[in-house]
C-alpha atoms as an extended CHARMM CRD file, in Angstrom:
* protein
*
       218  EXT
         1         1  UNK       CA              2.8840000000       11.8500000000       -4.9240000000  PROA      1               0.0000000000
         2         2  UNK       CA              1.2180000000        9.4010000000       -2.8840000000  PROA      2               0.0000000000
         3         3  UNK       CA              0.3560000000        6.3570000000       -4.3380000000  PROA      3               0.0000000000
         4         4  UNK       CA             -2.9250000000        5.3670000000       -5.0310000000  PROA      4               0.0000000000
         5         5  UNK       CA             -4.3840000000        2.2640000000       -3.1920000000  PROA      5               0.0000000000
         6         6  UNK       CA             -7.1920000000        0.7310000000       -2.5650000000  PROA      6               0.0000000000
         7         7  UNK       CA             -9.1810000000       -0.0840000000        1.0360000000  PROA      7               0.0000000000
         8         8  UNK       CA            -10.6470000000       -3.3570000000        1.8070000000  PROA      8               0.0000000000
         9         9  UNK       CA            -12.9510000000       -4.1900000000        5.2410000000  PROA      9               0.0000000000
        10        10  UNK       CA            -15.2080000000       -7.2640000000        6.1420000000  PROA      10              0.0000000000
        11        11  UNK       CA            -18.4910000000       -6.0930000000        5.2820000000  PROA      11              0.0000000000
        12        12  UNK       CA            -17.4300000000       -4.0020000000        2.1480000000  PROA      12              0.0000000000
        13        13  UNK       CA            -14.8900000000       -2.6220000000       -1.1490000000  PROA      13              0.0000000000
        14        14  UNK       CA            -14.6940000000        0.9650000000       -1.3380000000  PROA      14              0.0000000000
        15        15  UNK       CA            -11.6410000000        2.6070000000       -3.7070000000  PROA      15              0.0000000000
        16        16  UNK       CA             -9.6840000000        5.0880000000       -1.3640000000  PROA      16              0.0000000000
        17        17  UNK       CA             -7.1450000000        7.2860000000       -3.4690000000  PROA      17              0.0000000000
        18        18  UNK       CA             -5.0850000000        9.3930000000       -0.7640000000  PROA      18              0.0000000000
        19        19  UNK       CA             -4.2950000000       12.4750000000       -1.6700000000  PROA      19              0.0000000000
        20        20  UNK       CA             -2.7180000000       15.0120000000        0.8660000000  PROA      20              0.0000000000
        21        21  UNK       CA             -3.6000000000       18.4510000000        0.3650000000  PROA      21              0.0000000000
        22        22  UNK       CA             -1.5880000000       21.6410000000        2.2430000000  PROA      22              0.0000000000
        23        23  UNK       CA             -4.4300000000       23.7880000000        1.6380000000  PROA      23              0.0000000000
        24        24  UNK       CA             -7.0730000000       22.9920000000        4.0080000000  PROA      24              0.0000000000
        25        25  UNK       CA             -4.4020000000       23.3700000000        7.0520000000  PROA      25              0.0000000000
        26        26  UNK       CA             -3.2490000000       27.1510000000        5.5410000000  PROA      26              0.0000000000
        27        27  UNK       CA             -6.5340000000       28.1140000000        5.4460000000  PROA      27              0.0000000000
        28        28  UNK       CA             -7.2010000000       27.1520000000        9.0220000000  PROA      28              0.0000000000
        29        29  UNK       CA             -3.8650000000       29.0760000000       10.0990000000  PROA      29              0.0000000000
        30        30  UNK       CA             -5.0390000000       32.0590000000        8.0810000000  PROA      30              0.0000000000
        31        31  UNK       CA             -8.3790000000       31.7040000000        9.9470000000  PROA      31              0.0000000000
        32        32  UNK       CA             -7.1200000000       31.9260000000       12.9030000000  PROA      32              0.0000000000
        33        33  UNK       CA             -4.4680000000       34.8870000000       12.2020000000  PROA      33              0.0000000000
        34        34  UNK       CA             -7.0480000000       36.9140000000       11.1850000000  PROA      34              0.0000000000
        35        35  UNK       CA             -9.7190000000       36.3000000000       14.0140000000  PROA      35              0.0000000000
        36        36  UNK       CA             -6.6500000000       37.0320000000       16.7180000000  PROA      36              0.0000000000
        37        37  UNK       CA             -6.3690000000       40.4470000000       14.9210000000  PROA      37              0.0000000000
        38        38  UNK       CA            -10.0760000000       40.7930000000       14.4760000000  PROA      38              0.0000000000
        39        39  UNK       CA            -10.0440000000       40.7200000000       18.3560000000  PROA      39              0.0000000000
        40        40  UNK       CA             -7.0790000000       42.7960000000       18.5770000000  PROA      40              0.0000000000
        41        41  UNK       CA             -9.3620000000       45.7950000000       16.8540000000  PROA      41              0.0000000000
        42        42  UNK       CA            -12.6090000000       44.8700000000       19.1580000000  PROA      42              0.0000000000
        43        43  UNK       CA            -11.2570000000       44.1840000000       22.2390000000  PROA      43              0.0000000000
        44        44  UNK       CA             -7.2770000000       45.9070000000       22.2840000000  PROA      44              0.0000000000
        45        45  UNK       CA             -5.8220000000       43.2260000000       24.1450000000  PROA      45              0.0000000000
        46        46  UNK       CA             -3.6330000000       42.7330000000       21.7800000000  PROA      46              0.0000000000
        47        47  UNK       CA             -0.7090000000       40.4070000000       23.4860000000  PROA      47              0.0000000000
        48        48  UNK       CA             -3.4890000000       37.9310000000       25.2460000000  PROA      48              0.0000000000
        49        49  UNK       CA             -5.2490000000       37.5970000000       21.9860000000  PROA      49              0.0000000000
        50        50  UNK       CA             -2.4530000000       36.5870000000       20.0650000000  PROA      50              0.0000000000
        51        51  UNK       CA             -0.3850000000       34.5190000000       22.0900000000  PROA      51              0.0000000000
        52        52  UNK       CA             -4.0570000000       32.6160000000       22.4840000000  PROA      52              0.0000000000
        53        53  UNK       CA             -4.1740000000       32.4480000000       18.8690000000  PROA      53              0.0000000000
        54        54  UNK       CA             -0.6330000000       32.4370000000       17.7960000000  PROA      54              0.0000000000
        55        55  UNK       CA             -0.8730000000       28.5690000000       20.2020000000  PROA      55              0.0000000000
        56        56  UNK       CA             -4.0550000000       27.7020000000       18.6140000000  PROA      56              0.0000000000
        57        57  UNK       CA             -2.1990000000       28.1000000000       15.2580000000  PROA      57              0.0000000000
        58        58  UNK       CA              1.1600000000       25.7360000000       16.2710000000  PROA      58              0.0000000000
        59        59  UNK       CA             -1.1610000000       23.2230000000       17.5310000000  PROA      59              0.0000000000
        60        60  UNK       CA             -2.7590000000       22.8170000000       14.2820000000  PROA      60              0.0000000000
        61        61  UNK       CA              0.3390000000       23.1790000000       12.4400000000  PROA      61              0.0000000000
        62        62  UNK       CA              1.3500000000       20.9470000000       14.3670000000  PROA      62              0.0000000000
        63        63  UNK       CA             -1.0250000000       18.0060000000       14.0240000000  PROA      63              0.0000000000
        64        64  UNK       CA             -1.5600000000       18.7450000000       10.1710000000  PROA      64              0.0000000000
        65        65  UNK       CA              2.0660000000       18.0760000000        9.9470000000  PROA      65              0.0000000000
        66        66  UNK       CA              1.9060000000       15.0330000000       11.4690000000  PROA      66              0.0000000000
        67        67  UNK       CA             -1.3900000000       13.8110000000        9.2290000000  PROA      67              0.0000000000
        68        68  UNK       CA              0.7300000000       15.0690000000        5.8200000000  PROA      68              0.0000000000
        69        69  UNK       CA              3.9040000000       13.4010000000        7.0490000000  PROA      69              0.0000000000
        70        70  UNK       CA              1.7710000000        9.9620000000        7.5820000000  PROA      70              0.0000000000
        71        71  UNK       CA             -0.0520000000       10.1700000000        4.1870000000  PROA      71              0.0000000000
        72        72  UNK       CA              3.1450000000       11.1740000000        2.6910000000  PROA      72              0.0000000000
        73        73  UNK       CA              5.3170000000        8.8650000000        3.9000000000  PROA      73              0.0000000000
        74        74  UNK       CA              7.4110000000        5.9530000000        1.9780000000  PROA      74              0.0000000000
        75        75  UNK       CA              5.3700000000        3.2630000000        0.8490000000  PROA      75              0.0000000000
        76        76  UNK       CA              8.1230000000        0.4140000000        1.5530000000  PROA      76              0.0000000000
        77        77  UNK       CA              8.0130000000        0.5440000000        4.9630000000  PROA      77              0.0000000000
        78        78  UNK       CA             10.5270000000       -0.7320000000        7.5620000000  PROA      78              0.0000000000
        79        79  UNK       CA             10.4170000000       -4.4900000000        7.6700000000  PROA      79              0.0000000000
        80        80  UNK       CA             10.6090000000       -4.6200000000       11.8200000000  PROA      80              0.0000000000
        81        81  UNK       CA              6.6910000000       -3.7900000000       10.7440000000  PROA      81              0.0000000000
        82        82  UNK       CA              5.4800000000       -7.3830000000       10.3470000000  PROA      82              0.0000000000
        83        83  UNK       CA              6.6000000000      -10.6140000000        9.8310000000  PROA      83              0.0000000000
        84        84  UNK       CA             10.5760000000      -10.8860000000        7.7940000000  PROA      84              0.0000000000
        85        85  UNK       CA             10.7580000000      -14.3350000000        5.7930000000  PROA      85              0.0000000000
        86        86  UNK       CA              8.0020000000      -15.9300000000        4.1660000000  PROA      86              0.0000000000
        87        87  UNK       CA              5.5110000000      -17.2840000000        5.7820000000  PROA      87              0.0000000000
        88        88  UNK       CA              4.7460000000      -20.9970000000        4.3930000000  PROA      88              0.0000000000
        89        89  UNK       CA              0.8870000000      -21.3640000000        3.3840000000  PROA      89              0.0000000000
        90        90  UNK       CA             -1.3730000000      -23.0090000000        1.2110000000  PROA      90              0.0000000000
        91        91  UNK       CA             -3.5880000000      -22.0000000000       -1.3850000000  PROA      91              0.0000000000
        92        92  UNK       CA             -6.4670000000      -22.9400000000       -3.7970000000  PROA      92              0.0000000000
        93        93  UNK       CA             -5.8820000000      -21.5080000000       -7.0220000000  PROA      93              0.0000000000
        94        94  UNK       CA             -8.6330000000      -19.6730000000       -9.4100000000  PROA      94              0.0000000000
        95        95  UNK       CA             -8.9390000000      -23.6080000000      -11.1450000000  PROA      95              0.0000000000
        96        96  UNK       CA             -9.5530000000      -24.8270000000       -7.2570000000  PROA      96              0.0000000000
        97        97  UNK       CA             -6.1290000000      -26.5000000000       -7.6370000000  PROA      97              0.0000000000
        98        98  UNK       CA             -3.4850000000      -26.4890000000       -4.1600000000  PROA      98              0.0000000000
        99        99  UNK       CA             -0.3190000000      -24.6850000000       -4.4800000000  PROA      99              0.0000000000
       100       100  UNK       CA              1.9210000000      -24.6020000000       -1.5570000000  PROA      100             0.0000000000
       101       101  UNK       CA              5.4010000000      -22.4250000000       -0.9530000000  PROA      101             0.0000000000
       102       102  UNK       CA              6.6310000000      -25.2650000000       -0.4590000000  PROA      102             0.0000000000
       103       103  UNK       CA              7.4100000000      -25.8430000000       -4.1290000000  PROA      103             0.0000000000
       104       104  UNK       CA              9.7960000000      -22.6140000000       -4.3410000000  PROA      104             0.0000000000
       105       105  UNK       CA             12.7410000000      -23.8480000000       -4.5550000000  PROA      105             0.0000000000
       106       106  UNK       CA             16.1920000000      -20.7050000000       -4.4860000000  PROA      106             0.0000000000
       107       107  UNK       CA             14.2690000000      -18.2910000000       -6.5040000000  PROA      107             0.0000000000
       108       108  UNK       CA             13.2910000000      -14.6850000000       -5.5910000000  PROA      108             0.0000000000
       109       109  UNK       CA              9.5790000000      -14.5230000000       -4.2560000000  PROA      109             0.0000000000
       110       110  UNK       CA              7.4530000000      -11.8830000000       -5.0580000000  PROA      110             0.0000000000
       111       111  UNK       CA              4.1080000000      -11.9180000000       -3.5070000000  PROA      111             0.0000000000
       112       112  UNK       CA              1.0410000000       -9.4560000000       -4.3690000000  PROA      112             0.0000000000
       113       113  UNK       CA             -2.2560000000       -8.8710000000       -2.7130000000  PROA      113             0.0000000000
       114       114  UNK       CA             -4.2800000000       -7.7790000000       -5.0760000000  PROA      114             0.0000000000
       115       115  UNK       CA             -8.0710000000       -7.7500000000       -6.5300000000  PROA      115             0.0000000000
       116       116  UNK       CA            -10.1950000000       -7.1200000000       -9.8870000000  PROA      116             0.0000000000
       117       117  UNK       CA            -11.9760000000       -4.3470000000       -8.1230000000  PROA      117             0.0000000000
       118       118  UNK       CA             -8.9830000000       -2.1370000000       -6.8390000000  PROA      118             0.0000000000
       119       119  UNK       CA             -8.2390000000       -0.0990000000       -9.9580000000  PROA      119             0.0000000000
       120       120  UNK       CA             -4.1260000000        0.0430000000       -9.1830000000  PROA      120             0.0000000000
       121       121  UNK       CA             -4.4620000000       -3.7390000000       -8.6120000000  PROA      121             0.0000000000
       122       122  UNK       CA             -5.0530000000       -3.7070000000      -12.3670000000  PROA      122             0.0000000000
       123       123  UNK       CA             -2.4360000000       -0.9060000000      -13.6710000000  PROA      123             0.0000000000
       124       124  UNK       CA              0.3660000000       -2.5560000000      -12.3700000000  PROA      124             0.0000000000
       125       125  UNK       CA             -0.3420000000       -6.2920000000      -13.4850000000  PROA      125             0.0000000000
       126       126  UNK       CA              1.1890000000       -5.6870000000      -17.1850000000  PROA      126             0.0000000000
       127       127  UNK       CA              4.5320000000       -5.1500000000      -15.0660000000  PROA      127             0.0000000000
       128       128  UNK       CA              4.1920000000       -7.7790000000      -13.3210000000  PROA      128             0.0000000000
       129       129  UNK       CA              3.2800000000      -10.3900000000      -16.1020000000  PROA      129             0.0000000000
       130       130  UNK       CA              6.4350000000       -8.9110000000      -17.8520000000  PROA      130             0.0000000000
       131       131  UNK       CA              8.7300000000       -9.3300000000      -15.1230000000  PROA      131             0.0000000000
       132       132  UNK       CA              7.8230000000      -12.8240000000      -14.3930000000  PROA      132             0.0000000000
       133       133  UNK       CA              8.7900000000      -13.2830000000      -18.2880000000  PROA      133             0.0000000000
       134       134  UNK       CA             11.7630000000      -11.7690000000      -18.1280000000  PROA      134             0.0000000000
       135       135  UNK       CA             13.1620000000      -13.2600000000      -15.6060000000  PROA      135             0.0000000000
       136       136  UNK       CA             11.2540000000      -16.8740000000      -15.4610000000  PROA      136             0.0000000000
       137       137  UNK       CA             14.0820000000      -19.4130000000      -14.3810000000  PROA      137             0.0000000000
       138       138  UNK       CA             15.0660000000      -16.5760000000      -11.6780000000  PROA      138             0.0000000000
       139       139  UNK       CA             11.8520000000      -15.1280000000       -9.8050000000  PROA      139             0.0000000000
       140       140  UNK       CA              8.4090000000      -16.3940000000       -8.5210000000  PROA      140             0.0000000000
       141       141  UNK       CA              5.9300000000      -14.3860000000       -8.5690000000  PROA      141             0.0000000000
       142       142  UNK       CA              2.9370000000      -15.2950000000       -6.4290000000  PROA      142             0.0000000000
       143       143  UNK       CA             -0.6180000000      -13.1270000000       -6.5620000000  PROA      143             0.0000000000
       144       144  UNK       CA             -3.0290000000      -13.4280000000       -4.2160000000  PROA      144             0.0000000000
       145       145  UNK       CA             -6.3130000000      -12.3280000000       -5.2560000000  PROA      145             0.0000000000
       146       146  UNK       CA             -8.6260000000      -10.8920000000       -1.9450000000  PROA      146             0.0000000000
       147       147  UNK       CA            -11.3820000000      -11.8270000000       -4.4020000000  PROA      147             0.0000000000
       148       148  UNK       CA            -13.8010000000      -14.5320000000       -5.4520000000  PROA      148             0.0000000000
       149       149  UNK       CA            -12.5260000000      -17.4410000000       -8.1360000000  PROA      149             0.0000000000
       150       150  UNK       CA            -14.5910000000      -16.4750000000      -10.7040000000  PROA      150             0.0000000000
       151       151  UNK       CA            -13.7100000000      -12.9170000000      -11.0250000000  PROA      151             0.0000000000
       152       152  UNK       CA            -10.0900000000      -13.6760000000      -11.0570000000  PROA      152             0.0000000000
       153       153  UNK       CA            -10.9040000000      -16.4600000000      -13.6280000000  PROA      153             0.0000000000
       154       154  UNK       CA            -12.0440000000      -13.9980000000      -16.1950000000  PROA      154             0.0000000000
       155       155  UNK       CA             -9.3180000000      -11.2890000000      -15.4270000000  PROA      155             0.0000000000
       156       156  UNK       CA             -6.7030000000      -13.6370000000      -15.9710000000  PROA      156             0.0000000000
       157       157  UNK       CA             -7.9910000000      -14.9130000000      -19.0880000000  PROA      157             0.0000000000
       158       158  UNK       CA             -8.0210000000      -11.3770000000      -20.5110000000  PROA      158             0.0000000000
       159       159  UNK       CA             -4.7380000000       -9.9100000000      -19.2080000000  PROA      159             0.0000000000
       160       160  UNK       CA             -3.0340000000      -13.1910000000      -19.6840000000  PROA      160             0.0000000000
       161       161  UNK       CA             -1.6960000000      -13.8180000000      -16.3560000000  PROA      161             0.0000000000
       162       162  UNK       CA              1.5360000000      -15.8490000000      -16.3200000000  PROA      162             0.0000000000
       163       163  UNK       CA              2.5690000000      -16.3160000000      -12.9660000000  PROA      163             0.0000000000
       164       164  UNK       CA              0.9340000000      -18.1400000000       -9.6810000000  PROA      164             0.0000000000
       165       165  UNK       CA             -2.5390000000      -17.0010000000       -9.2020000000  PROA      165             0.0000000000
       166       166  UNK       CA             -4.4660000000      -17.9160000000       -5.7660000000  PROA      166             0.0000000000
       167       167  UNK       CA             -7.2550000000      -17.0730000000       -4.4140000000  PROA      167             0.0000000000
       168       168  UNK       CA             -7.4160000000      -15.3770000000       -1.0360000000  PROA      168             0.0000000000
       169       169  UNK       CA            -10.7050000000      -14.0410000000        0.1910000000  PROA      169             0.0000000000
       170       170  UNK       CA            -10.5980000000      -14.5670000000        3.7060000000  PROA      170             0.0000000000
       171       171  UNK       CA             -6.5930000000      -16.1880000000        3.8210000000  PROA      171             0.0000000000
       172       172  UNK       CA             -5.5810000000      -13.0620000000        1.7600000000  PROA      172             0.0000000000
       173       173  UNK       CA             -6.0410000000      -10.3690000000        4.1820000000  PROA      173             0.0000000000
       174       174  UNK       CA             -4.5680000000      -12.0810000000        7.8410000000  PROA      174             0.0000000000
       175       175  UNK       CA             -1.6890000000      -13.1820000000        5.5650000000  PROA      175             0.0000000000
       176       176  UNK       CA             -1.2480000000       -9.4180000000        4.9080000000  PROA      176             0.0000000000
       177       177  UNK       CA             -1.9380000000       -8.4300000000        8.6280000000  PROA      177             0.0000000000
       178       178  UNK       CA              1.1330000000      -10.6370000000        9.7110000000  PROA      178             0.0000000000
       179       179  UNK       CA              3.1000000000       -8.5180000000        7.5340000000  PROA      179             0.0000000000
       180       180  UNK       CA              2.2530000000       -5.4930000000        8.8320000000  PROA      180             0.0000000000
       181       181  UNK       CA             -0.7500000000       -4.3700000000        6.6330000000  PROA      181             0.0000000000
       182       182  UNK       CA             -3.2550000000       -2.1240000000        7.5500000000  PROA      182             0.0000000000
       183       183  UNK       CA             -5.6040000000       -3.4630000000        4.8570000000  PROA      183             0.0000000000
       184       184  UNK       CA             -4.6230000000       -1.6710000000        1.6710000000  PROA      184             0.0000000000
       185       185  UNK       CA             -4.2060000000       -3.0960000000       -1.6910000000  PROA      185             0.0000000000
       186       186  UNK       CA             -2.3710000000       -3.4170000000       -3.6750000000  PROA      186             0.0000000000
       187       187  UNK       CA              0.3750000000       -4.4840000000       -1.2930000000  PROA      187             0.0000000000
       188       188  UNK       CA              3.6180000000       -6.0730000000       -2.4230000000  PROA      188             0.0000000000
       189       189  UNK       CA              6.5030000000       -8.2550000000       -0.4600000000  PROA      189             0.0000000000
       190       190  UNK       CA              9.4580000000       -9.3260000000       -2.1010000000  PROA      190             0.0000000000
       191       191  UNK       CA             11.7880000000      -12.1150000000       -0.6030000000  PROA      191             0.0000000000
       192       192  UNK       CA             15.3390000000      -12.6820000000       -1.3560000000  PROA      192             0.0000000000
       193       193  UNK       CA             16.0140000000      -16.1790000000       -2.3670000000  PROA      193             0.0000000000
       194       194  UNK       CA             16.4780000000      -17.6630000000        1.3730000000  PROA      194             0.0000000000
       195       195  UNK       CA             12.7260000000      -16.5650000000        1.9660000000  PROA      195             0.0000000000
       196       196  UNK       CA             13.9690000000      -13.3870000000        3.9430000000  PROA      196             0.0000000000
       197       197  UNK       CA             11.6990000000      -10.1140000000        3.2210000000  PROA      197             0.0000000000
       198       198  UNK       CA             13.7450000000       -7.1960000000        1.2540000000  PROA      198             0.0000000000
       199       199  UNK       CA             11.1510000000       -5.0250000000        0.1220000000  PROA      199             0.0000000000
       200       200  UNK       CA              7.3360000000       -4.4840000000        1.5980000000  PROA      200             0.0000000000
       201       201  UNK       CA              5.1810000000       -1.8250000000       -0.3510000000  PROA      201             0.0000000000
       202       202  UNK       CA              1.5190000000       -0.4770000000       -0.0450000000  PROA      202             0.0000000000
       203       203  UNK       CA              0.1700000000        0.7460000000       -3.1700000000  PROA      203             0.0000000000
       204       204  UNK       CA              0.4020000000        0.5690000000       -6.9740000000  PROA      204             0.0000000000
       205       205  UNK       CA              4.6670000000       -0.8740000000       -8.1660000000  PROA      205             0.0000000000
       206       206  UNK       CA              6.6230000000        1.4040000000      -10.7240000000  PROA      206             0.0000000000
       207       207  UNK       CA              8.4940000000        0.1650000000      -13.2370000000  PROA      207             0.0000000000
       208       208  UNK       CA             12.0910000000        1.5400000000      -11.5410000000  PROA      208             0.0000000000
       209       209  UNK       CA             11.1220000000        0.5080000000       -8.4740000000  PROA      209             0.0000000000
       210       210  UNK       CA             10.7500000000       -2.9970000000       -8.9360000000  PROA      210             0.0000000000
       211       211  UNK       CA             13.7490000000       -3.3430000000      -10.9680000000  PROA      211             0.0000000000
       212       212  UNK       CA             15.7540000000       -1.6830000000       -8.8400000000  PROA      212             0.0000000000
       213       213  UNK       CA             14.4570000000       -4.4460000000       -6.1180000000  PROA      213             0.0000000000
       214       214  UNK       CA             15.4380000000       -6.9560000000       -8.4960000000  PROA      214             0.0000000000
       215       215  UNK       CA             18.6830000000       -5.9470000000       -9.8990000000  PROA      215             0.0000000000
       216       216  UNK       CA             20.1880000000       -5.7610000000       -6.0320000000  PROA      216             0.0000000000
       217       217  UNK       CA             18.2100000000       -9.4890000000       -5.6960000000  PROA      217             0.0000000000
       218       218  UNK       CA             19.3330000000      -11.6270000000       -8.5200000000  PROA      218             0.0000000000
């Protein structure tokens, strides 16, 4: 199952759930099949036809392969993709307050992109809130919000966000570019605790997942 994400660009927020489907690229195969013998039955050149059609049909095979393979593929993706230790910035929180990396101090560093509007954004807070409890004196847990203060305001006041929220409307998205983002959210990087990057996802956490991450971390 691929995982469902949302797509940001400069001039607007659209939702983009990506799912691959087989059957559009079997029914262009069987298409094809059955014009080559169509042709076979009009025209009786039977070995022209179909090695004409029988190439047709590897070609698309071929590049519908390629398309599922790139939807389909792992979400943590290799971390020669982008930048691999944290990047120091700084950033206004939702209150207009500074908060700097600077101020982590040997704890792991999680860090998600996120925003009110991207519906998977929202799903996987709750785990997120409740892994930051769990394991307070241990991780940091650092969203950015590719959103406006207000919004994020009222979203953390009725989730009950209790971790480091910033805002990052413009920041937010060329911090994500530097590590390798295509512009999806949500997108997660998680940092052992000498600022190198372990783990880079695009698209909504699981549960296992992330404490698999964090079991091999702490």
């Amino acid at each position: 199952m691929v995982p469902q994400r949302c797509c940001f660009s400069t001039h607007k927020v659209k939702n983009c759930w990506q799912n691959a489907s087989t059957a559009t690229l079997a029914r262009t195969v069987s298409s094809l099949c059955s014009r080559a013998l169509e042709n076979d039955r009009l025209v009786g050149n039977s070995r022209k036809t179909l090695a004409v059609y029988t190439l047709l049909a590897l070609v698309v095979v071929a590049a519908g392969g390629y398309w599922l393979s790139q939807l389909r593929s792992p979400s943590v993706a290799d971390i020669s993709a982008g930048a691999d230790t944290i990047i120091s910035f700084d950033l206004p929180t939702s209150t207009g307050e500074e908060w700097s990396t600077r101020v982590i101090d040997n704890k792991v560093v999680l860090i998600n992109f996120w925003a009110t509007w991207c519906a998977p954004c929202r799903t996987e807070i709750p785990l997120l809130i409740a892994m930051q409890a769990r394991h307070a004196h241990e991780i940091q847990i650092v969203g950015i919000a590719v959103d406006d203060a207000e919004s994020v305001r009222r979203f953390e006041d009725e989730v009950g966000l209790n971790y480091v929220s910033l805002i990052g409307l413009t920041a937010g998205p060329e911090l994500m570019q530097r590590y390798g983002s295509a512009g999806q959210l949500p997108f997660t990087l998680v940092f052992d605790r000498t600022g190198v990057l372990r783990y880079r996802k695009t698209g909504e956490l699981q549960a296992a997942e992330l404490s698999n991450w964090l079991t091999r971390l702490l």
